[in-house]
N, CA, C and O atoms as a DFTB+ gen file, in Angstrom:
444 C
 N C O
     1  1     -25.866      -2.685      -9.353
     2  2     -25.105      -2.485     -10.569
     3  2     -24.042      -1.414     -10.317
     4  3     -24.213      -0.369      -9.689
     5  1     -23.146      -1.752     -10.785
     6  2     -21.799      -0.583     -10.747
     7  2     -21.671       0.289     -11.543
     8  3     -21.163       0.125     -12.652
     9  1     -22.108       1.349     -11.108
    10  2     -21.626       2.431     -12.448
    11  2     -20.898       2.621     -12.779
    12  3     -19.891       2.533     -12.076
    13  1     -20.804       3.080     -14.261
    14  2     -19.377       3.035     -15.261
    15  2     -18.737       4.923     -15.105
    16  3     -17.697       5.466     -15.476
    17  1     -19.423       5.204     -14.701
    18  2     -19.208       7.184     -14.113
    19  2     -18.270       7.044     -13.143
    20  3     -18.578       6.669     -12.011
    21  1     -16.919       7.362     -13.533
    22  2     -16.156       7.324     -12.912
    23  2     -16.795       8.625     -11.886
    24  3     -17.309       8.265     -10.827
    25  1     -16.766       9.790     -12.136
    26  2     -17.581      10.836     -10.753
    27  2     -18.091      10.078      -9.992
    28  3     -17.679      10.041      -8.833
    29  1     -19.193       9.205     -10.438
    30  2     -20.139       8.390      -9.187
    31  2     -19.237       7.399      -8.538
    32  3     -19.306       7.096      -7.347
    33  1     -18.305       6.866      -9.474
    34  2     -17.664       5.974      -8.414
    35  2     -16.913       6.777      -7.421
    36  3     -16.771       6.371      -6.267
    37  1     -16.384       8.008      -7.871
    38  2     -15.334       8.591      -6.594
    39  2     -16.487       8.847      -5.675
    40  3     -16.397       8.470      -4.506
    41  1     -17.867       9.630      -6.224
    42  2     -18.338       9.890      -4.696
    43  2     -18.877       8.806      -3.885
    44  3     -19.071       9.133      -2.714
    45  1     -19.194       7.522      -4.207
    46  2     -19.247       6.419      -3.391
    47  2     -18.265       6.105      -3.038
    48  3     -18.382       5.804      -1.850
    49  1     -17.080       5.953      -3.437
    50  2     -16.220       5.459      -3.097
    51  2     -15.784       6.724      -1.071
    52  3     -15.392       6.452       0.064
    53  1     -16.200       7.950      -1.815
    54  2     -15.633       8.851      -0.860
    55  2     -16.768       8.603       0.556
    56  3     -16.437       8.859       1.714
    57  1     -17.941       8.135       0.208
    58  2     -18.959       8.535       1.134
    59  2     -18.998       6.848       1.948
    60  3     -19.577       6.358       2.917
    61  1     -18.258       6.492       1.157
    62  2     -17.935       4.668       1.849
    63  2     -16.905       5.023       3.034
    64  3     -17.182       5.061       4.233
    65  1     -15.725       5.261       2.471
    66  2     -14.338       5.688       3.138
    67  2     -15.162       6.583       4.427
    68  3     -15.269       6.112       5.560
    69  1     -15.565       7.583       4.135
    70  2     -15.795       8.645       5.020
    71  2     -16.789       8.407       6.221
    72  3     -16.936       9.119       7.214
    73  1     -17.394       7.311       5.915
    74  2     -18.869       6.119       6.793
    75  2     -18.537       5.689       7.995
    76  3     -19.012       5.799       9.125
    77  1     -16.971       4.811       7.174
    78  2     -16.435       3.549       7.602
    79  2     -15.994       4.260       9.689
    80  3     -15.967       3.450      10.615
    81  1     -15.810       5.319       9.843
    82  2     -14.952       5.472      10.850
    83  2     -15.717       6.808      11.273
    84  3     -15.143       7.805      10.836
    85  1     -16.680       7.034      11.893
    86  2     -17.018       8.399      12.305
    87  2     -16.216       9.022      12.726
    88  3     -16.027      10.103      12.169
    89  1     -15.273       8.623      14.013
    90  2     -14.082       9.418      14.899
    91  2     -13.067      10.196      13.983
    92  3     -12.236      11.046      14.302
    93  1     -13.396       9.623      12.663
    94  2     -12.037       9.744      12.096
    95  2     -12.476      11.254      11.092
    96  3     -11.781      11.699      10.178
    97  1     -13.777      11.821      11.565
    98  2     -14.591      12.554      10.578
    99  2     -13.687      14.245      10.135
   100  3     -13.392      14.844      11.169
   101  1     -13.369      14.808       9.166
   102  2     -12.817      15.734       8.895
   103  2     -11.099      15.513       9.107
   104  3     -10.355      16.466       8.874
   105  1     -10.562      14.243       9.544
   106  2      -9.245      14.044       9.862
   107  2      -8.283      13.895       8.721
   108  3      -7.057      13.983       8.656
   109  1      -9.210      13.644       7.853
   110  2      -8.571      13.153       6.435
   111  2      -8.378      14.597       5.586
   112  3      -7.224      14.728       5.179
   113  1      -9.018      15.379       5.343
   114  2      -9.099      16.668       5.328
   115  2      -7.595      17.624       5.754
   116  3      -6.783      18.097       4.958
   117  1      -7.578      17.686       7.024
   118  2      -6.358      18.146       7.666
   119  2      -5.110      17.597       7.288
   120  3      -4.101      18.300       7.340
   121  1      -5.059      16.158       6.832
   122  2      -4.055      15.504       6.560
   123  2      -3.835      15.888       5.196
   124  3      -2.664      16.075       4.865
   125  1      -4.755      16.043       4.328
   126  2      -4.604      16.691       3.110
   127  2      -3.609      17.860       3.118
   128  3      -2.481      17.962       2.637
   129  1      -4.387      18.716       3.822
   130  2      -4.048      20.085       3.537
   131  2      -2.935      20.485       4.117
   132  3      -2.697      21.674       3.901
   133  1      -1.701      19.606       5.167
   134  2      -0.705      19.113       5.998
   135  2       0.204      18.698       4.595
   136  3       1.169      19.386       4.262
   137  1      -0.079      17.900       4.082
   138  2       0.454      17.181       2.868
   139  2       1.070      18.165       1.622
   140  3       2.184      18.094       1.105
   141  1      -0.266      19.296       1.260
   142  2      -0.126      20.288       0.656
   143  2       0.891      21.499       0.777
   144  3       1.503      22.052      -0.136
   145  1       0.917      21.777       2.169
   146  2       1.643      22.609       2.719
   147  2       2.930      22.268       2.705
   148  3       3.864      22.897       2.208
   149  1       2.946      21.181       3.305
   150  2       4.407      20.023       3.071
   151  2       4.860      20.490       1.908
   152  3       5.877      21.181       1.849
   153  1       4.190      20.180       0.923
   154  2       5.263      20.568      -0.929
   155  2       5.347      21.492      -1.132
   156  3       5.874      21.783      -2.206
   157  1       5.003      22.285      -0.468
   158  2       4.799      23.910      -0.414
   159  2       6.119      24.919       0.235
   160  3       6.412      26.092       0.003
   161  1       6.680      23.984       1.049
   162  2       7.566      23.739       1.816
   163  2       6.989      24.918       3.394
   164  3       7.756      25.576       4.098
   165  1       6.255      24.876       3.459
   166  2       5.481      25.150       5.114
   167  2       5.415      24.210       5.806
   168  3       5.022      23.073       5.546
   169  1       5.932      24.790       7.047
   170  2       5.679      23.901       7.828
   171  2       3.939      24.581       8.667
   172  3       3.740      25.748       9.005
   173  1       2.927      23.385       8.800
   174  2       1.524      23.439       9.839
   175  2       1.664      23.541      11.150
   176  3       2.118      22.603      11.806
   177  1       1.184      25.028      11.860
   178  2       0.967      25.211      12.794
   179  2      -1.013      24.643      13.482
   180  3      -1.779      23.894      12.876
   181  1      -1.166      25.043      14.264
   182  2      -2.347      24.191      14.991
   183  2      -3.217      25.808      14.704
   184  3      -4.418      25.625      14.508
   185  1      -2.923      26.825      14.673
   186  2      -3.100      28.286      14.395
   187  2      -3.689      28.555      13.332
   188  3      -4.690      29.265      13.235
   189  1      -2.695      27.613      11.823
   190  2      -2.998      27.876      10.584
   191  2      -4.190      27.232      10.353
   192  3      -5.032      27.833       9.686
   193  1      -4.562      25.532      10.997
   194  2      -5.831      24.794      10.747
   195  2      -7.071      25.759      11.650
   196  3      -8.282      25.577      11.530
   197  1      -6.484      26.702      12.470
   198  2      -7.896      27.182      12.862
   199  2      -8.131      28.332      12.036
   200  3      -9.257      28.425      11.548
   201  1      -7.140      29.381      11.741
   202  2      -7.362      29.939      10.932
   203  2      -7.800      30.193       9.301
   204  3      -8.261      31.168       8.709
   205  1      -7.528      29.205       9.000
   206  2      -8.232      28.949       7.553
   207  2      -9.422      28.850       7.595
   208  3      -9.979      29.365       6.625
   209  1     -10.330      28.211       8.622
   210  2     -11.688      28.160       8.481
   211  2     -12.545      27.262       8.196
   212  3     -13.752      27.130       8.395
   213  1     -11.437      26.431       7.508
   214  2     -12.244      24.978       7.058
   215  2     -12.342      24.143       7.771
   216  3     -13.317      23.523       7.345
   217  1     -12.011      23.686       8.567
   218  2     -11.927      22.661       9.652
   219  2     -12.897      22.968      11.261
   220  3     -13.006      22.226      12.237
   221  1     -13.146      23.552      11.155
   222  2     -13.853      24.165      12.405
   223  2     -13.598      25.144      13.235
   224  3     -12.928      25.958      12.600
   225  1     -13.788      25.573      14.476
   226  2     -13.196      26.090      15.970
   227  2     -12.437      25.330      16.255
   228  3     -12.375      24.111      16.092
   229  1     -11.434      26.466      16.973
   230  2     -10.430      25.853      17.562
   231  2     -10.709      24.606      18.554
   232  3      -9.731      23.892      18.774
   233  1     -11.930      24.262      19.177
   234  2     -11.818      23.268      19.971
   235  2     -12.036      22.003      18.974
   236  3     -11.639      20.877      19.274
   237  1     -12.484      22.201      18.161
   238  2     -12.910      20.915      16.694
   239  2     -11.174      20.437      16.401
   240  3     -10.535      19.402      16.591
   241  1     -10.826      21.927      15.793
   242  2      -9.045      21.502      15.222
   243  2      -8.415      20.448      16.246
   244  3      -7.942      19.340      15.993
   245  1      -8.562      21.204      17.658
   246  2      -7.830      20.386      18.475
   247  2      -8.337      18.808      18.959
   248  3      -7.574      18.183      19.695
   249  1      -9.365      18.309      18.623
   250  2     -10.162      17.364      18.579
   251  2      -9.311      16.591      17.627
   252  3      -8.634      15.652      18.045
   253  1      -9.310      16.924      16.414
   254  2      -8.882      16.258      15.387
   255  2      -7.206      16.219      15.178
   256  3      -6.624      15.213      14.771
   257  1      -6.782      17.010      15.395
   258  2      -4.978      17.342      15.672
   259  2      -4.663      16.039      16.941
   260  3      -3.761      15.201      16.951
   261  1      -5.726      16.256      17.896
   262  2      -5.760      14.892      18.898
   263  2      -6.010      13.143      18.520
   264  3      -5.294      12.153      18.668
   265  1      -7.072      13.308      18.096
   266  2      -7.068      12.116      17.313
   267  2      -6.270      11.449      16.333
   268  3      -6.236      10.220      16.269
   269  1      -5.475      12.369      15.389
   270  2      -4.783      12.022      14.503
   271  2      -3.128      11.521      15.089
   272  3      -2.322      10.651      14.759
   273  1      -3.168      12.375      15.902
   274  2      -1.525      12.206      16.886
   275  2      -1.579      10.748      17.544
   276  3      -0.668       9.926      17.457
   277  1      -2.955      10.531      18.308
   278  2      -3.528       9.287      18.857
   279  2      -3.067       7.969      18.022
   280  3      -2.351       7.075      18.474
   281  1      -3.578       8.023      16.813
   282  2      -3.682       7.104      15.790
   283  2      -2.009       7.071      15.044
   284  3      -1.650       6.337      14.124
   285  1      -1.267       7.998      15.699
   286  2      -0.031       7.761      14.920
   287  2       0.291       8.472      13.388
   288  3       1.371       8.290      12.825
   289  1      -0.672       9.206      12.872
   290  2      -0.959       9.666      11.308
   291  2       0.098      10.909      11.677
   292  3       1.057      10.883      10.905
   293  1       0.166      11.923      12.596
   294  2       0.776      12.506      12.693
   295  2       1.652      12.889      13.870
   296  3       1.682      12.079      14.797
   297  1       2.570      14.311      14.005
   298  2       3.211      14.316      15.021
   299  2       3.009      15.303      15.012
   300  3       2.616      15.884      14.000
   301  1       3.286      16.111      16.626
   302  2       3.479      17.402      17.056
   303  2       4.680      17.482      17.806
   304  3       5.033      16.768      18.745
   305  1       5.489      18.805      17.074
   306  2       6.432      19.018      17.654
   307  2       6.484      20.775      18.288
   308  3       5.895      21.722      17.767
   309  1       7.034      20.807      19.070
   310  2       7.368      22.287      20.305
   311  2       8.439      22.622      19.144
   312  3       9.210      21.999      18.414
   313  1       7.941      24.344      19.455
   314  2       9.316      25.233      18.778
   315  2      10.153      24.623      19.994
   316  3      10.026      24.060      21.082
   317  1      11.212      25.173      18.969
   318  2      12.623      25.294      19.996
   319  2      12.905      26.494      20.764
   320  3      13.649      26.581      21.740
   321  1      11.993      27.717      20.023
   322  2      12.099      29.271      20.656
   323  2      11.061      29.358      21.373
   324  3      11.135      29.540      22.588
   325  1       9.896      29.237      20.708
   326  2       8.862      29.295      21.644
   327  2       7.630      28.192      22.628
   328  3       6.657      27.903      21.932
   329  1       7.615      27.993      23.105
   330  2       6.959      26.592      24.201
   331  2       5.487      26.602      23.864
   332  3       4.839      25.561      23.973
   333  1       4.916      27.750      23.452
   334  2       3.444      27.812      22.922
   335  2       3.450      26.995      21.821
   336  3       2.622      26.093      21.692
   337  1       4.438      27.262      20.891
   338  2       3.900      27.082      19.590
   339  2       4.243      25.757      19.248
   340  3       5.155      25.183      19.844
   341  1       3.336      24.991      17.972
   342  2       3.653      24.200      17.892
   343  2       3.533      23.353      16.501
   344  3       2.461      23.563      15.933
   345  1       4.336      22.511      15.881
   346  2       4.181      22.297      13.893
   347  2       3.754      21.038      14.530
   348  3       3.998      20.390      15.548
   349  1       2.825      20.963      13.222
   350  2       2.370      19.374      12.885
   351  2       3.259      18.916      11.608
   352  3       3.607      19.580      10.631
   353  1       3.562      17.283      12.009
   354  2       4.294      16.550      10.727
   355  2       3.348      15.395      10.312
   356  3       3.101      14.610      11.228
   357  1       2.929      15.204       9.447
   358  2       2.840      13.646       8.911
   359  2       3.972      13.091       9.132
   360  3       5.137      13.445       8.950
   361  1       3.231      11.711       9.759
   362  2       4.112      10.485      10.423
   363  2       4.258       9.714       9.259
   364  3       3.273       9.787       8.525
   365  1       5.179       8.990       8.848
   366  2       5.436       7.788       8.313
   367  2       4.660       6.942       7.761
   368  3       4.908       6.394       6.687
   369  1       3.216       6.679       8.735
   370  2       2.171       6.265       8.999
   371  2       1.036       6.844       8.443
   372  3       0.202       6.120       7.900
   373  1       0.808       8.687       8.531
   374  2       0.051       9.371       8.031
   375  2       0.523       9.021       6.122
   376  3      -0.203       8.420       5.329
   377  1       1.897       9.606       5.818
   378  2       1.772       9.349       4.124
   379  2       1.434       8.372       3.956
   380  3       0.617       8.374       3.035
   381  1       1.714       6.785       4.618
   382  2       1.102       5.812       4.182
   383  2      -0.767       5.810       3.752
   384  3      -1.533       5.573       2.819
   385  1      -0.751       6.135       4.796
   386  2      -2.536       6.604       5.082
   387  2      -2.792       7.168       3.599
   388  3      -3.891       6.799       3.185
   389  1      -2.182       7.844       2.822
   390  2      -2.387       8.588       1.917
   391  2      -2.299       8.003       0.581
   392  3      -3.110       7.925      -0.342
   393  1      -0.981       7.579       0.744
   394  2      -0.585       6.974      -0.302
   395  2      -2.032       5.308      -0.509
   396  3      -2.635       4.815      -1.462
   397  1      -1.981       5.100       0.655
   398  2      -3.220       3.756       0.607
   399  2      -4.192       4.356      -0.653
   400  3      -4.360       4.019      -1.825
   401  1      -4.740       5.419       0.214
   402  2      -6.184       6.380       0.064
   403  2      -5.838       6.482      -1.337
   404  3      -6.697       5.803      -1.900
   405  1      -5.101       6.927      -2.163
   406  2      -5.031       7.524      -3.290
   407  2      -4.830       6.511      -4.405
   408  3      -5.101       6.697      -5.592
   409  1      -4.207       5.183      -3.744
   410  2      -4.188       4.386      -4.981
   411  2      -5.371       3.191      -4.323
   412  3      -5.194       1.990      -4.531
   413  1      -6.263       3.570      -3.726
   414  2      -7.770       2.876      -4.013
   415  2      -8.812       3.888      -4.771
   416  3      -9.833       3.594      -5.393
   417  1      -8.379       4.842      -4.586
   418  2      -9.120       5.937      -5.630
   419  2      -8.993       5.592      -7.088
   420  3      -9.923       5.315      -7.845
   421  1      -7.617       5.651      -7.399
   422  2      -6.958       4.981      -8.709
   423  2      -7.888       3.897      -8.916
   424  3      -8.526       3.909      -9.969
   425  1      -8.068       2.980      -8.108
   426  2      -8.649       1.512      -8.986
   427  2      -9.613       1.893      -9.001
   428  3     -10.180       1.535     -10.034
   429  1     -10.335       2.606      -8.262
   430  2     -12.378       2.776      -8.423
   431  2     -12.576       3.443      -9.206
   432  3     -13.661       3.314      -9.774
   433  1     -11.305       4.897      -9.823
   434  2     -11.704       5.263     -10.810
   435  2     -11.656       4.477     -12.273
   436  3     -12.475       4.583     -13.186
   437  1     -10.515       3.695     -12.230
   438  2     -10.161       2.926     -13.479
   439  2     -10.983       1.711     -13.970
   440  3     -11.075       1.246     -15.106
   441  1     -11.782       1.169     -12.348
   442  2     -12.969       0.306     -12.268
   443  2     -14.202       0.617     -13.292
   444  3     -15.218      -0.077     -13.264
């Protein structure tokens, strides 16, 4: 039976999505908070996802900063001053990713 709780539907809906793809685990997360920063008008360093705390150690961030670049969701680009450093962009591909994500949320909640 389908519950009429929209809450219960988002957290099934979230714990479905989040199932579906182990590799893909905490990637969605980063892309969020990439997205956020974006309207914020910041640009994401690989520094800021370790430093915030939420995402893991630095070897986790870079796990997932890897995977996501892999898959095309995002990009990494080199300063122009400095060769260390480096911004993450949502790809073309990543807002799509988002934009998908957010209007299947829409119907499960309106479901």
């Amino acid at each position: 039976m389908k519950s009429k709780n929209p809450y219960v539907r988002l957290l099934n809906f979230m714990r479905a999505a989040n199932n579906e793809d182990s590799g893909f685990s905490g990637c969605e997360e980063v892309m969020a908070y990439m997205h956020e920063a974006n309207a914020l008008g910041k640009v994401v360093k690989i520094t800021d996802l370790v430093q915030s705390l939420q995402f893991g150690t630095g070897p986790t961030v870079h796990r997932k900063v890897t995977e996501l670049q892999e898959r095309g969701l995002i990009e990494i680009k080199r300063s122009a001053t400095d060769g260390r450093a480096k911004s993450l962009v949502l790809s073309d591909s990543g807002m799509k990713h988002l934009d998908s994500r957010s209007k299947s949320m829409k119907t499960v909640l309106q479901g």
